[in-house]
Structure formats: structure tokens, C-alpha cells
C-alpha positions as CSV (number, residue, x, y, z in Angstrom):
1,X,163.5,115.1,143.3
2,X,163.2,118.7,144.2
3,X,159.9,120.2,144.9
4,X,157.9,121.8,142.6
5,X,154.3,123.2,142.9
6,X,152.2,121.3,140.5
7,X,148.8,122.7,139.9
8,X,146.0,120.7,137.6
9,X,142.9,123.3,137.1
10,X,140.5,120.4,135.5
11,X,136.6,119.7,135.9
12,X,135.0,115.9,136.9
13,X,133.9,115.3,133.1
14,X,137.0,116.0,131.2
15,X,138.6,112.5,130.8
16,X,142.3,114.4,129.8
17,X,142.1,115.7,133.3
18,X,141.9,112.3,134.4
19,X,144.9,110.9,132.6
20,X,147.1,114.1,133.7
21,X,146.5,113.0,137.2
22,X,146.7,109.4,136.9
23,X,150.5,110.4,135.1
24,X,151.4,112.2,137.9
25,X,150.0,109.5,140.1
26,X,151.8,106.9,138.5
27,X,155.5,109.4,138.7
28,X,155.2,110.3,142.0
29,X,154.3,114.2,141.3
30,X,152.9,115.9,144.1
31,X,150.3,118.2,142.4
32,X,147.2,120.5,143.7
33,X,143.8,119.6,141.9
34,X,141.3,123.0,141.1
35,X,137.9,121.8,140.3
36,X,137.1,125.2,137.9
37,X,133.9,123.4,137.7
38,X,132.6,124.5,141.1
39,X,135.6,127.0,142.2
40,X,135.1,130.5,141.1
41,X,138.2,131.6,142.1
42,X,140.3,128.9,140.5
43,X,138.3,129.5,137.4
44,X,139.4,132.8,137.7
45,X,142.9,132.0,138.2
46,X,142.8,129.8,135.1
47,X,141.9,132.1,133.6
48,X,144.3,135.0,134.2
49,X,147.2,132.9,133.6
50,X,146.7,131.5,130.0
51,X,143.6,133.6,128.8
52,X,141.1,130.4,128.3
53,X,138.7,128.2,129.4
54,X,141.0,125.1,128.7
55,X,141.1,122.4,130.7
56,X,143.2,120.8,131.5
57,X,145.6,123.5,132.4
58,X,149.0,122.7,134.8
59,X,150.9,124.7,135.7
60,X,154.3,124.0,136.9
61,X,157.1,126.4,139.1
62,X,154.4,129.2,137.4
63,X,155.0,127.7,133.7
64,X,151.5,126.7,132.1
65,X,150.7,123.7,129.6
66,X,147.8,123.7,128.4
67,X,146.2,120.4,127.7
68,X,148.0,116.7,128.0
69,X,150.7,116.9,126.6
70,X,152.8,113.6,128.0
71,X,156.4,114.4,126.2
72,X,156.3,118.2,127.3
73,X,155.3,117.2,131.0
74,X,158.1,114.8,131.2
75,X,160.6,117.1,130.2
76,X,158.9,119.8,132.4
77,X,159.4,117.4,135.4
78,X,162.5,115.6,134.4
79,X,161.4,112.7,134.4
């Protein structure tokens, strides 16, 4: 599988940011977790690229899903 850069901008509480990681977890997906929570500048981030406070957001090769969304992350990935 090539390499992609897989970011997760999540906070500790939200339990869809759990399951986003545990799916990538379980498929092998190498991914970068932003705690918005406590990071100012990933909060930031998060927000310049899709205009919300939504967590989870992911983004992938740039692309950004918002939310967990299983079937659209597969297809995202490959997988």
C-alpha cells in the first residue's frame, strides 16, 4: 500500500474519534493524531481547512472528511 499522510484532528471525549482510530488501527493506516483540545495550532489548522469545529476531521493526501464516515474512508484508502 502506498503512503499516504493521514491526519485525525479529534479531542479525548469524542468517542467518533475513537472509533476512526481504532479503524485505522485495525487496517493498518498509518495516521497523525491532533488533539484540537489542547493544540492551538492544530485547532487552527482544523479550522482553515473545512471552516468548523467538527471533530472528528481526517484528512487524507489533503482531502478532508468530516466525521466517521466508514464506507467513504474505505474507498478514500482503498481498502
Amino acid at each position: 500500500m502506498s503512503a499516504r499522510e493521514v491526519k485525525v484532528y479529534s479531542t479525548p471525549t469524542c468517542p467518533w474519534c475513537r472509533k476512526v482510530k481504532q479503524f485505522f488501527e485495525d487496517n493498518g493506516i498509518e495516521y497523525k493524531d491532533f488533539n484540537v483540545a489542547e493544540d492551538s495550532a492544530a485547532r487552527e489548522e482544523m479550522i482553515n481547512k473545512c471552516k468548523q469545529l467538527a471533530v472528528p476531521t481526517i484528512c487524507i493526501d489533503g482531502e478532508v472528511i468530516v466525521g466517521f464516515n466508514e464506507a467513504q474512508l474505505k474507498e478514500k484508502l482503498g481498502l
